[in-house]
N, C-alpha and C positions, 0 to 999 in steps of 0.2 A: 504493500500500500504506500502511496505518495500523498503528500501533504500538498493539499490547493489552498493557494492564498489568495488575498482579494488585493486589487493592486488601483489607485489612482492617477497615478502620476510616477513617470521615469525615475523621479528621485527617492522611490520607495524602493525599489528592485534590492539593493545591493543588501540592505540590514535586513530584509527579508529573508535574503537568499540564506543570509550568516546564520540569521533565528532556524532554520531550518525549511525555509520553503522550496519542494522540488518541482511546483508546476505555480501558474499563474493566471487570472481572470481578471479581466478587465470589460468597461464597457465604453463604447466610442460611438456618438452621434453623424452619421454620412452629412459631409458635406455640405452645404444647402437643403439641409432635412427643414427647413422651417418655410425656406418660399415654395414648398409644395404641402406641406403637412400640419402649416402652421406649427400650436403647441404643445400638437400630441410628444410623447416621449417615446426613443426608438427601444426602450431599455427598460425594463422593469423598475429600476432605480433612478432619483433625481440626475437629469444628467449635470447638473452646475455644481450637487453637492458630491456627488460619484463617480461622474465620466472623466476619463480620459480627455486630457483639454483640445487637442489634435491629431489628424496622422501623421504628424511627427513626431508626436512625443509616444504612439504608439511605436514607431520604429525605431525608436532610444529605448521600449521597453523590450523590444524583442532579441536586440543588440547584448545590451545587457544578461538578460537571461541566456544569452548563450543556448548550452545545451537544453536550456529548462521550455518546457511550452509553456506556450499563450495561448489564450484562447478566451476566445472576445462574445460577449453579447450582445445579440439581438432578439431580447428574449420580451419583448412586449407582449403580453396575453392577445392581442388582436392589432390589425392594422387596417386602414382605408386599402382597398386592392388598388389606389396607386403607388400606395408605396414597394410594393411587392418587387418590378420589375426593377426600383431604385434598390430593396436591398439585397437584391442576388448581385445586382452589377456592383456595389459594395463589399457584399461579400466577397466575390472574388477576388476583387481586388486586394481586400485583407490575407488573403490564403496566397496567392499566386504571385504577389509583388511584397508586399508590405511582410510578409514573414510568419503568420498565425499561424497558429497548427488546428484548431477547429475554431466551430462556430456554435453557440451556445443558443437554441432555436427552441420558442415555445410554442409559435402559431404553426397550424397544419399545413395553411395555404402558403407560408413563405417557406416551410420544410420542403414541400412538395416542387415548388418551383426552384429548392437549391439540388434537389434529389433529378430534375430536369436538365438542371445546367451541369449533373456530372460531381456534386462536390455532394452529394450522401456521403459516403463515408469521410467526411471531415467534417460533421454534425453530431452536436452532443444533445439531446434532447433534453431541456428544461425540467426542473422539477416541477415548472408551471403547466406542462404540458399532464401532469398528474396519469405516472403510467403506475398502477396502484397493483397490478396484477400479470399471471403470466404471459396471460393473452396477449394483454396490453405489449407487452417487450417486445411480443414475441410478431406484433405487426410491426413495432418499430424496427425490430430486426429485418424485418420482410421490406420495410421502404430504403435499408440498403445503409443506417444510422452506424456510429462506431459506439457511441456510449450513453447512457440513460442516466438522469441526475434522478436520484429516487426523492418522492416527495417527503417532507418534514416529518406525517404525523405515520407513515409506514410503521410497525414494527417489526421486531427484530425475526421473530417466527415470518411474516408475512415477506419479508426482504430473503431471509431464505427459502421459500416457495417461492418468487417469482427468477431467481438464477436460469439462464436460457444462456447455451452456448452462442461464442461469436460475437459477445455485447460487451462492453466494458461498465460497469456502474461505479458510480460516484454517491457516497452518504454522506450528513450535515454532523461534522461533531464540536464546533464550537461556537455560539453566540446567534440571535436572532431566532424567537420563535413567531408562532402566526397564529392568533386568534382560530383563526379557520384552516380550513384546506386552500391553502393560499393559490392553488390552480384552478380550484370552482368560484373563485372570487371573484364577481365583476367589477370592484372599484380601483381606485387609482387613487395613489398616493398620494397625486397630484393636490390631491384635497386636506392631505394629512391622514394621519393611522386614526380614522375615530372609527375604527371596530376598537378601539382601546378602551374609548367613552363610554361606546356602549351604551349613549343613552343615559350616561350619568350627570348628576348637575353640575353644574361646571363652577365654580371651581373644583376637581378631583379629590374625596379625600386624600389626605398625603397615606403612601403604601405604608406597610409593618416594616422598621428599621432593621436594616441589615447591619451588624456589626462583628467582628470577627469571630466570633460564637452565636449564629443566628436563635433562633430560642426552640425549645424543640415543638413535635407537631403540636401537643396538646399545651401547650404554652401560647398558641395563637388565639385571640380575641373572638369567641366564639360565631358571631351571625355568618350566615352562608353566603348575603353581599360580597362581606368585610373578607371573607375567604377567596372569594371569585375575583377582586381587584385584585386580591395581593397574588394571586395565579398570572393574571393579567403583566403585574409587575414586572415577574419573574421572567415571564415570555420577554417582558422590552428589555431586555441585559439589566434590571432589576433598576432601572433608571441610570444607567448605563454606568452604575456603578464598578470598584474594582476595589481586590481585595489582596495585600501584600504585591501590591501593584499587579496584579493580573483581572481579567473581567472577570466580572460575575453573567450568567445567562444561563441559555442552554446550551446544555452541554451531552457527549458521547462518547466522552474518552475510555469512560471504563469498557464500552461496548466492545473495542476495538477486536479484541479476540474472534466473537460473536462474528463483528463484518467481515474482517478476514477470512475466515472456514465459509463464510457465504457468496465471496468472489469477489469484496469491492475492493475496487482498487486505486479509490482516491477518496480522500477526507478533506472534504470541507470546511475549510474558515469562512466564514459571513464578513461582512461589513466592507464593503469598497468605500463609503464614507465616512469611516474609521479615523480618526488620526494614527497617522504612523504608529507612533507610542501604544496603541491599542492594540493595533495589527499586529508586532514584532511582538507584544507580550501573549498575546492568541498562538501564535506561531508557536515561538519558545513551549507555549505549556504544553501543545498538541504533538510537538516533535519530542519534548521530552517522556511524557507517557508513550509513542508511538517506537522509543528506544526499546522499554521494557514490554512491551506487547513483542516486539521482534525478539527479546532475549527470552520468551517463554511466557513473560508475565500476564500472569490472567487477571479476572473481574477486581479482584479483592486486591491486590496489589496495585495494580491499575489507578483503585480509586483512594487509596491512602496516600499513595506518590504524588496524587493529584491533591488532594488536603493540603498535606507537605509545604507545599506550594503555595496555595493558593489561599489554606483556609477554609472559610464557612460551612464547617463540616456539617451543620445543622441542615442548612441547604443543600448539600449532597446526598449526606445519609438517609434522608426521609423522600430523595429521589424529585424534590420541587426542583431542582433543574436539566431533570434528566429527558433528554429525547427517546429515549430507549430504555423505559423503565422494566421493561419484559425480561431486559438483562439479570431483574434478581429475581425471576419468578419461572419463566418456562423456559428448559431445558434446552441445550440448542440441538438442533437437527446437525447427524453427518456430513462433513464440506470439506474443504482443503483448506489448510494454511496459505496464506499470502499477503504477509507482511514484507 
């Protein structure tokens, strides 16, 4: 397994690479994407607080990483079908001159028109594209894809039932969760995260404090609102808090064992609009569990080394930031090692 990071700008590469990153994401707005599209976004994420600022500073990130891939999004849940013939001619452009190694695709229609122009297999399919089952792989396998980003709320039994030879999968194990099934979601961020709100009065109560010994389960303030905000919390990186200078959020680290025997083969950092500082501490923590995972080390090791660390054992132990809480409950099915 390789470690993906989230990258904004050329001048992130290098402290990444040293934290441990062996692959890279990025997201870059085409050209004149606005005198035809206006202000839709070509990217899932803000492009002014996340994007890549040009194709140049994209070809200073590919330089730099050297042997490491890139691989770039365009991963908007939907597009006007003019923009379609704009981001195949983009795309290629990214893969054939500029240096990518794939392309990170949520929508069907612009999948289908890159799987036309010959560059399927340098298409990573979105975890917005929500391929939740085997079936599901097992068409994107059939439109000719190299790799599937599995969705957020998958678990870990479920991630091993959908394994289908010829496909490469990619799983989320540090920072950012989602309200929802963030691929059946039709809104835009555009507007801001109020699946957060929820429909609360505004001002937010402020969340349960996190402090370096979070308090344990039954020590939380009992009504089932006051429970459901502070879940909420936890999903936004706990107010994007950090603990002995590392994040707090969700997290997957202990899982790794688990994904490994089920064939993925790249771990996920979140946040392209991270500060540096945040990234490089994400990295660091996932590349150092990701040592002991390869030296043998299983769940329970895994998630002490990760305390060690980090702290907020409270919020470990009781599994409030785990992506993959099935890790300490259902047995894993037979697989291969591939760390």
């Amino acid at each position: 397994m390789k470690i993906l990071a989230p990258l904004r700008s050329s001048s992130e590469v290098e402290a990444l690479a040293a934290a441990g990153a062996e692959e890279f994401y990025c997201g870059l707005t085409p050209p004149g994407w606005a005198a035809t599209q206006g202000r839709s976004w070509a990217n899932r994420r803000n492009p002014r607080s996340a994007g890549v600022p040009d194709v140049a500073d994209l070809e200073r990130i590919v330089a730099l990483a050297a042997h490491r891939p890139v691989y770039v999004t365009l991963n908007a849940p939907s597009y006007h079908a003019s923009a379609i013939p704009l981001l195949v001619d983009f795309g290629k452009r990214l893969l054939e001159e500029v240096g990518a190694r794939a392309l990170i695709v949520a929508e069907t229609e612009l999948l289908l028109a890159l799987g036309e122009a010959g560059l399927a297999r340098r298409v990573h399919v979105s975890s917005l594209a929500t391929c939740r089952n085997r079936g599901t792989a097992l068409f994107y396998r059939d439109l000719g894809v190299s790799r599937i980003i599995l969705p957020r709320h998958l678990t870990l039994r479920e991630i091993e039932d959908i394994r289908a030879d010829g496909l490469e999968y990619e799983a989320f194990v540090l920072n950012d969760g989602c309200v929802f099934e963030e691929g059946l979601c039709a809104t835009t961020h555009a507007l801001g995260t109020f699946c957060l709100a929820d429909g609360e009065p505004s001002p937010r109560p402020p969340p349960l404090p996190v402090v370096e010994e979070p308090p344990d389960a039954g020590a939380i303030p009992g009504e089932a609102l006051e429970r459901y905000a502070f879940w909420k919390w936890t999903l936004d990186n706990c107010g994007c808090r950090t603990s002995r200078g590392f994040p707090l959020g969700p997290c997957g680290l202990c899982a790794m064992p688990r994904l490994a025997a089920a064939g993925v083969a790249s771990l996920k950092v979140v946040g392209r609009e991270a500060s540096l500082e945040r990234k490089e501490a994400s990295v660091r923590l996932v590349a150092h569990a990701l040592r002991l995972a390869r030296a043998g080390g299983g769940r329970d090791v895994l998630r002490e080394a990760t305390i060690a660390l980090r702290g907020a054992r409270g919020l470990c132990e009781d599994a409030r930031l785990c992506y993959y809480p099935d890790v300490w409950k259902a047995p894993p099915r037979p697989g291969r090692r591939a760390c």
